[in-house]
N, C-alpha and C positions, 0 to 999 in steps of 0.2 A: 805432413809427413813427407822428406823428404824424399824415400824411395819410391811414393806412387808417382813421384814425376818422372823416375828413373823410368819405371814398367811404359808410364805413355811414350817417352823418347823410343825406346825399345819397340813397340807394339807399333808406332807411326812408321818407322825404320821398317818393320816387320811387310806393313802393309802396301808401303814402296813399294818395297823389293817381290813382294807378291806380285803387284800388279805390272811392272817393269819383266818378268819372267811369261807373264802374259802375251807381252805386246813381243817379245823375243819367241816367244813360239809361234806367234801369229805371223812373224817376221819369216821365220825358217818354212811354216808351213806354206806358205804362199812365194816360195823361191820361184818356183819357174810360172807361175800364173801371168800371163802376155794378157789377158782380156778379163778387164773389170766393169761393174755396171758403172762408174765415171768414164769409163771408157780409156783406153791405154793398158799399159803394162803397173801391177801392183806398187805400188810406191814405198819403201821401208819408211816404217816407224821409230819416233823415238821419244822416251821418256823424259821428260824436264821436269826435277826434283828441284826444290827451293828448302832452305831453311825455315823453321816456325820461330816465331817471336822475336827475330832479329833486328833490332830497330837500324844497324848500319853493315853494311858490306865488310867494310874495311877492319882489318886485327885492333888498330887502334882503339875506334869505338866499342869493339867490342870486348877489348880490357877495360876500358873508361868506364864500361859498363859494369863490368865484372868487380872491378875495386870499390865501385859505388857504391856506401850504403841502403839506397834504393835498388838492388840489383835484383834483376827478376830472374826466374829459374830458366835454365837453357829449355829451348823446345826442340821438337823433334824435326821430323822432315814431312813435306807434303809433297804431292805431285800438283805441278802447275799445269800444265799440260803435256799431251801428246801431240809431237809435231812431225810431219812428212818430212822426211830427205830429199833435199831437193839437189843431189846429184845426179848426175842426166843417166841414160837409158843405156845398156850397154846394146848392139846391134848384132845378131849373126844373124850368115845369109842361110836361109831357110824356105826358099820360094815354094814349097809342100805346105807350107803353115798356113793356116787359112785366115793370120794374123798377119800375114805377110802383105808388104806396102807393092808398089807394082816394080820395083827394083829387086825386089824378095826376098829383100831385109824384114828383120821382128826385131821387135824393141825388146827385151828382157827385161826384168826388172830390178830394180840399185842394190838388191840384196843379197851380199856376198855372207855364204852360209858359215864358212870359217870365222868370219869376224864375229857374227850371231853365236856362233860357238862359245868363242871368249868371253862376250859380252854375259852368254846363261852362267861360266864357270866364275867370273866374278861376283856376280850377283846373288848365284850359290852360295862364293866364299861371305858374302854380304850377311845374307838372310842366315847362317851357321854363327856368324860372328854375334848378329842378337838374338839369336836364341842364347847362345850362352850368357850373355849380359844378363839376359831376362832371367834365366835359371839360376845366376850369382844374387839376383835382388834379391830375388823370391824364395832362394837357400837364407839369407842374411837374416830376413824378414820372419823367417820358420826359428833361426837360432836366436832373434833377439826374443820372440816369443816364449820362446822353451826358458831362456834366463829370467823372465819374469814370473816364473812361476814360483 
């Protein structure tokens, strides 16, 4: 049935975007945090989503795929990892801070809260976008039932 592959793309999407909302509050919550047990200022996170079942990167293959009488159902999305931003430290001078180097600089941490902003309002728009898909199967799925009666 081809709609329960629908619900898994949808529910994989779903699960992303959960988990990617996570790492963006953990992101925002820890804006000004200077002192981690690794030691340093908090480092921003970030999500790396991959495609499922894709056997090639490129549109080509994956028409080649599509026209193919062997073509397999599209899949959904997974997280591959979570990886550190490795954009450097921003500095002010704060010689009060007991974070402070003997210049009385502190390192802050790469997590500019505006961009974490945008970042949650997309992902938002993301996670709104499958539920409604999801709610279109699973309406479809209720009326082809109802027609077989």
């Amino acid at each position: 049935m081809a709609f329960l592959s629908s619900l898994d793309i949808s529910g994989s999407a779903l699960k992303a975007s959960r988990l990617r909302m996570d790492v963006i509050s953990e992101n925002i919550a820890n804006a000004s945090t200077t002192r981690t047990d690794a030691g340093g200022p908090y480092r921003r996170k970030m999500v790396v989503y991959h495609a499922e079942d894709s056997e090639g990167d490129s549109f080509g293959s994956l028409l080649n795929n599509e026209l193919s009488a062997s073509s397999k159902a599209p899949g959904g999305v997974r997280v591959d990892e979570i990886v550190e931003d490795q954009t450097p430290f921003t500095t002010v001078y704060d010689p009060s801070s007991p974070d402070a180097d003997a210049q009385g600089y502190v390192q802050k941490p790469n997590v500019d809260v505006t961009k974490e902003t945008l970042d949650m309002m997309s992902v938002t728009r993301a996670y709104s976008a499958n539920i409604n898909a999801f709610n279109a199967v699973k309406s479809m799925a209720s009326k082809a039932l109802e027609m077989g009666k």
